[in-house]
Each structure stands twice: as structure tokens, then as C-alpha cells.
Backbone bond lengths (Angstrom), bond angles and torsions (degrees), N, CA, C in turn:
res aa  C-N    CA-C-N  psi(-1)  N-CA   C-N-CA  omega(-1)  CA-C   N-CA-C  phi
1 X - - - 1.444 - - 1.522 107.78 -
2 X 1.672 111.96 131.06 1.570 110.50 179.43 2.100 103.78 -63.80
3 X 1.307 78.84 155.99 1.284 94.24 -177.33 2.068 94.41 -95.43
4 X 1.674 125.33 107.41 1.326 111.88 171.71 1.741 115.49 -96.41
5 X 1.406 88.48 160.84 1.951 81.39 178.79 1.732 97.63 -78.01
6 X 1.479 84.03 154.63 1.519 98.47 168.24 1.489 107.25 -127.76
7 X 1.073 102.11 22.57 1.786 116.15 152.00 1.574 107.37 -36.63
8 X 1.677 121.09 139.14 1.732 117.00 141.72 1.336 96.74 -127.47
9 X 1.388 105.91 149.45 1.656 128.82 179.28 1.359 103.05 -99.56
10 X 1.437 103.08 161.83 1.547 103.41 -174.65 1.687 93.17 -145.43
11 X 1.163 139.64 115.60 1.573 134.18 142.74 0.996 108.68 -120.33
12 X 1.286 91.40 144.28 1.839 124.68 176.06 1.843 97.49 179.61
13 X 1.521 101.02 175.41 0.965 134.47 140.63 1.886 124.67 -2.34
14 X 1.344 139.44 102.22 1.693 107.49 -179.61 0.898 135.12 -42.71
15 X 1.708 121.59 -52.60 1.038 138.21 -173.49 1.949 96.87 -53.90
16 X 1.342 115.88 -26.73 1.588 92.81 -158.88 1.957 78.15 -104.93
17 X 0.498 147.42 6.01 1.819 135.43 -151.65 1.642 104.99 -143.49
18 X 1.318 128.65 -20.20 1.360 116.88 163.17 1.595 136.31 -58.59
19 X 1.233 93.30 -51.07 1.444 89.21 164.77 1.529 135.96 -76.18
20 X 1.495 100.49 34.16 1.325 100.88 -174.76 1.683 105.13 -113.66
21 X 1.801 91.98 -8.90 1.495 101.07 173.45 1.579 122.33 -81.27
22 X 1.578 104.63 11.34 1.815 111.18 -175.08 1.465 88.00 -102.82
23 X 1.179 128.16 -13.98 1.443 141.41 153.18 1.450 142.85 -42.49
24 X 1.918 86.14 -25.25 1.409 91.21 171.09 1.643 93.78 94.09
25 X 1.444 145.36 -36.98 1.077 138.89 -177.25 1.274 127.05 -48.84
26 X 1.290 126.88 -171.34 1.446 128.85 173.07 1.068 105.06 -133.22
27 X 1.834 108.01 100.00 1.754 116.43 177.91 1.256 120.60 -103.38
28 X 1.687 124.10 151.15 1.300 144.16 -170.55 1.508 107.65 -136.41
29 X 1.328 102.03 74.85 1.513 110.73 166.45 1.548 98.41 -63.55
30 X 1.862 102.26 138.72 1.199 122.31 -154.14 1.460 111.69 -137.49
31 X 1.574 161.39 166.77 1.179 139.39 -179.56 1.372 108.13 -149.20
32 X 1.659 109.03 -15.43 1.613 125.56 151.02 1.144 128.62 -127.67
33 X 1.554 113.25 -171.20 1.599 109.50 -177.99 1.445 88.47 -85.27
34 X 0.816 138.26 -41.47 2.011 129.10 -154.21 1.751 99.09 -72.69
35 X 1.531 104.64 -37.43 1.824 90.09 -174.84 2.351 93.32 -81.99
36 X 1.399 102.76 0.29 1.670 77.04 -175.08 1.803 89.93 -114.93
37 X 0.914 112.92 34.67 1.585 125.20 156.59 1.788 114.18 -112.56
38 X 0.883 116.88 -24.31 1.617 139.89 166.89 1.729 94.75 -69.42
39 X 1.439 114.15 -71.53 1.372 88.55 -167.41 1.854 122.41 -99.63
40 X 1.357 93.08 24.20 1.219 98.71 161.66 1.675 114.43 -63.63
41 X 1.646 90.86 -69.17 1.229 122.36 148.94 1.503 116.71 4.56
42 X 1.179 102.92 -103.43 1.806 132.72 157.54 1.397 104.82 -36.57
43 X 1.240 167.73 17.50 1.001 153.59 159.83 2.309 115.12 -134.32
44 X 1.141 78.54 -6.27 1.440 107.57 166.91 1.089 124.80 -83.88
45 X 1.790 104.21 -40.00 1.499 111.94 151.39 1.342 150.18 -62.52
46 X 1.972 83.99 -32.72 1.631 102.30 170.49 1.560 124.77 -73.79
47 X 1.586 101.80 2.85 1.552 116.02 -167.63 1.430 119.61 69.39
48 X 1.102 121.83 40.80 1.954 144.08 172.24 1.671 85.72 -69.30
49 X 1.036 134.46 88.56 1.809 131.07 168.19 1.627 98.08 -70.99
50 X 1.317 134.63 -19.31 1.554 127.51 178.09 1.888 111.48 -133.97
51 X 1.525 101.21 119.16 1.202 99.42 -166.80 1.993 107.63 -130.19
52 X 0.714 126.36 118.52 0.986 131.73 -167.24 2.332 114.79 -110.31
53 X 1.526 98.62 125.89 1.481 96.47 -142.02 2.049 83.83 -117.65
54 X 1.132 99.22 137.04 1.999 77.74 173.78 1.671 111.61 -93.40
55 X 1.488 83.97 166.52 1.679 80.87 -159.36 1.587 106.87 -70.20
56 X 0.924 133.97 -14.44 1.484 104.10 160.53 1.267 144.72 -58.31
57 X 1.133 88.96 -31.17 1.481 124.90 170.53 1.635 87.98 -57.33
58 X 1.229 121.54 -111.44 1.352 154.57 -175.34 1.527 94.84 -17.14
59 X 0.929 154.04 -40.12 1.624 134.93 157.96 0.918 138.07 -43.69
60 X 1.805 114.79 -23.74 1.426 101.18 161.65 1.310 98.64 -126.35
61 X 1.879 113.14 82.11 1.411 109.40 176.50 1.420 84.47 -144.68
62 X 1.639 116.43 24.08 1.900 96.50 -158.98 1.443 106.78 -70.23
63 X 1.364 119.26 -16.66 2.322 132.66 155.38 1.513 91.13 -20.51
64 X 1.752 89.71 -69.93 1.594 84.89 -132.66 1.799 93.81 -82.03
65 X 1.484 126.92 -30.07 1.081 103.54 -179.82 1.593 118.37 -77.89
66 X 1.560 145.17 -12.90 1.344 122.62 119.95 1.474 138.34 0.42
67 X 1.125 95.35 -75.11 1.736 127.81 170.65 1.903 104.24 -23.06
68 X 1.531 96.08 -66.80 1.762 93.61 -169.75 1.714 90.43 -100.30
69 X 0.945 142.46 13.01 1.713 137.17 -178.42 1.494 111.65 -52.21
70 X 1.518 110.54 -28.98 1.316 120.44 176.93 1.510 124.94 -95.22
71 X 1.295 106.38 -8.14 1.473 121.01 -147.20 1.886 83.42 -97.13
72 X 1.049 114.71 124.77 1.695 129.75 175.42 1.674 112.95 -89.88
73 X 1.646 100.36 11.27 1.721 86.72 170.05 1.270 89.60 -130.15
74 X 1.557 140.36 22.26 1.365 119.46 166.09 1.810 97.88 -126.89
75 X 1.483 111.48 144.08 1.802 102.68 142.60 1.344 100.27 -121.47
76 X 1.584 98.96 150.99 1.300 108.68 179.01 1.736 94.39 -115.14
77 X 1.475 123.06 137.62 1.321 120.49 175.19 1.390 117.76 -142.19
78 X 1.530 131.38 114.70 0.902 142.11 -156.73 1.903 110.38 -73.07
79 X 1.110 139.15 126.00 1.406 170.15 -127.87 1.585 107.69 -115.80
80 X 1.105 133.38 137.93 1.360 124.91 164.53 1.957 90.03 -93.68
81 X 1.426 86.82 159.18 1.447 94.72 -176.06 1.917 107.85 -90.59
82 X 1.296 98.55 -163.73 1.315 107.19 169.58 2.114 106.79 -75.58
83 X 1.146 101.99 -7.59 1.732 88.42 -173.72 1.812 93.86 -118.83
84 X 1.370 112.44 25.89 1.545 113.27 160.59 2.002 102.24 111.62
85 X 0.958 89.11 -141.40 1.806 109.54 -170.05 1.584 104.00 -134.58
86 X 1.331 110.39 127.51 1.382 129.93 172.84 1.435 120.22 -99.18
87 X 1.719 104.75 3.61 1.286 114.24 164.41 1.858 103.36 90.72
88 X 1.197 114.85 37.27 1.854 98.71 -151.64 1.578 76.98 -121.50
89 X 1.146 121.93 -19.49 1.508 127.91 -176.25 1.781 114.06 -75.41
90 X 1.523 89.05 -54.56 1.978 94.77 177.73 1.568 103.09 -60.91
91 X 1.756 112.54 -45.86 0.982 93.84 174.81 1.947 150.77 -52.40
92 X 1.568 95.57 -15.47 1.130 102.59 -163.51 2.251 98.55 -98.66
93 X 1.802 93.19 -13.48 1.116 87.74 175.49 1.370 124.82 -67.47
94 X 1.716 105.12 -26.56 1.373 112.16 -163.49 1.338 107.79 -97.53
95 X 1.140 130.32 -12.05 1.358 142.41 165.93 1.982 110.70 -53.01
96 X 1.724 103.96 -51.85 1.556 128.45 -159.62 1.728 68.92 -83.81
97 X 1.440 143.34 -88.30 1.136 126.29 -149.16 1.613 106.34 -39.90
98 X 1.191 118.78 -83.82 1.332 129.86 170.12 1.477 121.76 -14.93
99 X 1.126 131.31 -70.69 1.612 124.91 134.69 1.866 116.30 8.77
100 X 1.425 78.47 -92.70 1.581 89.30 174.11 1.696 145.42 -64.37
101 X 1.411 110.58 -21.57 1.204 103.72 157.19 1.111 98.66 -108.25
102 X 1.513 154.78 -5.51 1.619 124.69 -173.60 1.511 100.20 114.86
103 X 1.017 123.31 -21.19 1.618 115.85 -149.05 1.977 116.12 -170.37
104 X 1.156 91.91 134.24 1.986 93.41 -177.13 1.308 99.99 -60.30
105 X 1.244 132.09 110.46 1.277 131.72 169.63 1.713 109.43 -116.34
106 X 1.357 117.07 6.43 1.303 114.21 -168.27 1.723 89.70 -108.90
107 X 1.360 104.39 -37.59 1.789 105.27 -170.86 1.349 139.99 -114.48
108 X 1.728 96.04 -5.40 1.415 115.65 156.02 1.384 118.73 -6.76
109 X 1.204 135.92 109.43 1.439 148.63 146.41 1.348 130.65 -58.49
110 X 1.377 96.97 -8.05 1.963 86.36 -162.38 1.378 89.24 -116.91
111 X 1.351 102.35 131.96 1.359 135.72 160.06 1.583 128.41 -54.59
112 X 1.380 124.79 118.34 1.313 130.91 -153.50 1.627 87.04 -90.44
């Protein structure tokens, strides 16, 4: 039986991503998109299969999160920051649900 990491990655921001290292995680305080495309990157290598990016961050990474969208040994999942959620996270949930069964079943509006 393979041995998998049970590593989670964390980039963002310090202020929003340090304390995720009392967590036990593996953080990459970051201060742009190009150094948090580097350690996306870099931690993809280290075999991080769950990586978690904050959404500020994660808006201008839609390259790189494309990039592994297909790839079945990474998720990449976008973070509300320390100043809340810009919504870029639900969005990407309901997109991956939708995808996968066929149909909005998480956000459906219409009334039966």
C-alpha cells in the first residue's frame, strides 16, 4: 500500500496564514501572486495533495489553479482571508459540485 502525504498547505498573506502553522500545516507566507505561484508550485512537488490558497491570493492564480484542476493528486481551495470572503471560494465550490453531478444542487433558487 502507497504510503500518501497527509500534509495541508496553506498560502496567503502572514497575518492570515501563520496561525495555521500551530496547526501542524505547511505555511507559505506570500506577498504576491508570482511568489504564491512558486509555492504552489513548490509544495506540489513536496507532495502537499491539499493546499489551501486565500482568496486574495487565489484571484490572480486562475493559471495556476486551472493548471492542477485536472490533476487527482492535488486540490487547490481558495481561503477567506483575514478581512473575510469575497465569495471566490463558494464560488469555486459550486462550480466543482455542478461539474460533477450535472446540476446546481447546492444553490438552486427555485422553489419546488
Amino acid at each position: 500500500m502507497s504510503k500518501k502525504s497527509s500534509k495541508i498547505g496553506v498560502i496567503g498573506s502572514s497575518d492570515a496564514v501563520l496561525a495555521f502553522r500551530t496547526l501542524g500545516m505547511v505555511v507559505r507566507p506570500v506577498r504576491s501572486p508570482q511568489q504564491a505561484m512558486l509555492a504552489v508550485h513548490r509544495l506540489v512537488q513536496e507532495g502537499v495533495p491539499l493546499i489551501f490558497v486565500t482568496e486574495d491570493i487565489a484571484k490572480d492564480l486562475s493559471e495556476t489553479f486551472a493548471q492542477y484542476a485536472s490533476d487527482p493528486t492535488v486540490t487547490l481551495i481558495p481561503l477567506p482571508g483575514v478581512h473575510g470572503s469575497d465569495g471566490l471560494g463558494m464560488q469555486r465550490v459550486r462550480k466543482n459540485v455542478e461539474k460533477a453531478v450535472g446540476a446546481d444542487i447546492l444553490f438552486n433558487d427555485t422553489e419546488d
